[in-house]
N, C-alpha and C positions, 0 to 999 in steps of 0.2 A: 575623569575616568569614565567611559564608555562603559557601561554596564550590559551582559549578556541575561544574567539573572541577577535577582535582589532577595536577598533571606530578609525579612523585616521585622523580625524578632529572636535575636541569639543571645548566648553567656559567653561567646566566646573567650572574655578574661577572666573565667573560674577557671579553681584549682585545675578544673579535669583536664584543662586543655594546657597544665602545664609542661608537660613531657613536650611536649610536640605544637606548641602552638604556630609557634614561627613557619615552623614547616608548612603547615596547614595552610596559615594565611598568604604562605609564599604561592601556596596552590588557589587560593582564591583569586589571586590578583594575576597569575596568569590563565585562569580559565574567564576570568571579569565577573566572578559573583561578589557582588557587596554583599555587607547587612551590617545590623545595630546592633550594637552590644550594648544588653540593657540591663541598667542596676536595679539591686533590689533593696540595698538600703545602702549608707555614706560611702562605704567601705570600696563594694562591688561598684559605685556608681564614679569614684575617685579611678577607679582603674580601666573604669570602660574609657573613660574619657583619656587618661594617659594610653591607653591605646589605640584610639580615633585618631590624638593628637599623631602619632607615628607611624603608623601603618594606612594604607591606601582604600585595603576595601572594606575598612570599619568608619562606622560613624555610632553615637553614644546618643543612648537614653538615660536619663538619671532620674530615680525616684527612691521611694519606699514601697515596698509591698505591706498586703497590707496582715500578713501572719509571718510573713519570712523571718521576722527582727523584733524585738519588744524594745531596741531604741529609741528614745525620743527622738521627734523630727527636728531634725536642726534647719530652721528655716532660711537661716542667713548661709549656711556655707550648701545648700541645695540652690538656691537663688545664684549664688556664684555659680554654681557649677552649670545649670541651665543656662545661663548666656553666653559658655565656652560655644564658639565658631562650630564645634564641630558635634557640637549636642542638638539633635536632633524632633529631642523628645521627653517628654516630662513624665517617667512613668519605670518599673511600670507600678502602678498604683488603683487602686479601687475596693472591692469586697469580696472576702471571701468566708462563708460560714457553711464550705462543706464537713470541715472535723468540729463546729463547734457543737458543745456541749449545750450550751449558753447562746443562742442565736442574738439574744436581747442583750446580753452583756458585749458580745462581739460587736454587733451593730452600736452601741454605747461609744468603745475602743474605735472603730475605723472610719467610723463615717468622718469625725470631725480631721482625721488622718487624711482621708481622700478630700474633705474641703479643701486645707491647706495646701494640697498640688492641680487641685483645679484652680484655685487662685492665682497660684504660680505659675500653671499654663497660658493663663490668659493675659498676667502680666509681661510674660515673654514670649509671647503669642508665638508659643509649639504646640504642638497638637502632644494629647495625652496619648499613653500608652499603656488602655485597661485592665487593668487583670479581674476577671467576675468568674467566681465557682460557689453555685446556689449550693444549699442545704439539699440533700438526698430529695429526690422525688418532686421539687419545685424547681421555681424560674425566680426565688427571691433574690439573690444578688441584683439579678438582671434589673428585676423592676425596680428595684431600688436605685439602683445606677444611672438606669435610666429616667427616672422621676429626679433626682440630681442633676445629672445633665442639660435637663429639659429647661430645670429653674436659673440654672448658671448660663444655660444658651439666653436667655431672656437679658441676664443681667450683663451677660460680655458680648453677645453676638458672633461677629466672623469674628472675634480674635480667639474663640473657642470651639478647637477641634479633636476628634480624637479619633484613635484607632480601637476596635475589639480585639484585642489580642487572643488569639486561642480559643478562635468564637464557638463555644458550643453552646448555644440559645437556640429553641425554635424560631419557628416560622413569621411569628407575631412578635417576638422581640428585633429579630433580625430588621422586618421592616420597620419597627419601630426609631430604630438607629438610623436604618440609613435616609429615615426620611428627617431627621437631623440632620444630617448631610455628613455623617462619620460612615469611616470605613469598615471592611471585616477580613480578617483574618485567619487564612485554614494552614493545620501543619499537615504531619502524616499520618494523621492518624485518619484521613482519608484512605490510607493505601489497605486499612485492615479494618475497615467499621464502614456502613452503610446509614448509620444515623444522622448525619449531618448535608447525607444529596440533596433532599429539598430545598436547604436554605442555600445551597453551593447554585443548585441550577435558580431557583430563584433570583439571588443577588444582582444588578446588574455588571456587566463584566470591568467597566469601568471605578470599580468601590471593592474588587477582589484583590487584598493581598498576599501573597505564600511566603511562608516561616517556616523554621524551623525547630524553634523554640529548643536547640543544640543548646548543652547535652543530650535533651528530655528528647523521647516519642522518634527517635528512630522510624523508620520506613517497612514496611516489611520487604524481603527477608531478615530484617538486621535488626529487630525487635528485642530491645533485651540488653545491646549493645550501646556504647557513646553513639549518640548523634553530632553530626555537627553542617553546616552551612553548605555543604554540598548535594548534602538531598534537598536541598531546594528546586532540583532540577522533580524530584520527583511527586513533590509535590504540586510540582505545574504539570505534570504528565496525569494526576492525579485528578486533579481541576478541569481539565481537558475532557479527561472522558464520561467524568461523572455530566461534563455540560455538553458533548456532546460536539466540542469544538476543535478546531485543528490546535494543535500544542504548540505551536509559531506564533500564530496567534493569541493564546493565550500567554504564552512565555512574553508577548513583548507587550501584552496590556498592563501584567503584573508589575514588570518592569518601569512602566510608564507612569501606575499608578502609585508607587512606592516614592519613585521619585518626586513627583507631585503633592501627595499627603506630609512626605516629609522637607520637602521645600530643598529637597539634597543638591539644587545647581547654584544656592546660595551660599551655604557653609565652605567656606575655603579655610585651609591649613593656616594656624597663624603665624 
């Protein structure tokens, strides 16, 4: 399938989108936006993939998150599900200590969580798919993530890649990643926040990709509302103007570089 636009981060198989899924994704697949439906612990991660397996313009991430779920990581039936054809992605998974109480106890809980799917990314050499939300008024997720990354880059090399998902890191983390050679990821919360231009025009255009992280973060006017995989269109319109560049352009770098990060011209239907 020919891709017009790429969402590179959605729920598409959550509850929300049970009324209407079908319909939706019938609209996906005739305007040609893909995206990834990505799990956040066994459950959602079983379903993204039974709907990658079926539908055309879905492809599956499977992980744990790293506060969504107090499940244990089942390492063997995560491992299965990562080498399904049509999983794309090991994730999404990483740190998050914006509600904790306990930043030490949380980092205690998640880090060796996030080990276990960096391992597995690199054992089935997919690129991860990060989730980082510092503590109030720092960048600690980030630096930590990234000081992990850094030391797993060493020990796997090119069979370890990843994507920022929902990149909202400064200027100095930003380049820190991409000089890893990982990607970054912006939703819409470009269409109603001015925090995140720097690192947008910063980035090179080639390591930009747009999400929608549907349900979540709506566009504005529609703030408030489900989201889902078709404001992805605005999210390139977004990207465009904050850089400055024609939206053609932009629409078919995003497009180019999603398919690329995610290796989407190998995964065939089994």
């Amino acid at each position: 399938m020919e891709f017009q636009y790429f969402d590179a981060h959605s729920h598409v198989q959550d509850k929300d989108f049970d009324k209407d899924r079908e319909d939706m994704l019938d609209a996906l697949a005739w305007m040609k936006i893909g995206t990834v439906a990505v799990g956040t612990d066994l459950a959602s991660s079983e379903a993204a993939v039974a709907l990658a397996q079926r539908r055309d313009p879905v492809f599956a991430a499977v992980g744990q998150h790293p506060t969504d779920t107090d499940e244990a990581f089942d390492e063997a039936a995560f491992a299965r599900l990562a080498r399904e054809p049509r999983v794309v992605a090991v994730g999404e998974c990483g740190l998050d200590y914006f509600r904790a109480d306990d930043v030490a106890a949380a980092r205690a809980k998640q880090v060796p969580l996030f080990e276990a799917q960096i391992a597995l990314a690199a054992q089935v050499q997919k690129p991860l798919m990060i989730h980082a939300r510092p503590s109030r008024g720092t960048m600690d997720a980030y630096r930590e993530i990234l000081d992990m990354l850094t030391s797993a880059k060493r020990e796997y090399g090119d069979a370890l890649t990843a994507n920022l998902h929902f990149f909202a890191g400064g200027l100095d983390e930003a380049r820190a990643f991409l000089d890893l050679g990982f990607t970054l990821s912006f939703t819409a919360v470009l269409t109603f926040a001015r925090d995140y231009d720097e690192v947008v025009r910063f980035a090179p255009l080639d390591r930009i990709l747009a999400e929608t992280d549907a349900p979540y973060v709506a566009p504005a006017p529609n703030r408030g509302r489900r989201n889902d995989p078709r404001a992805v269109q605005a999210v390139v319109a977004a990207l465009a103007g904050i850089r400055s560049e024609e939206e053609e352009v932009v629409r078919q770098a995003t497009v180019e570089n999603t398919v690329r990060t995610f290796r989407l011209h190998k995964p065939e239907r089994p």
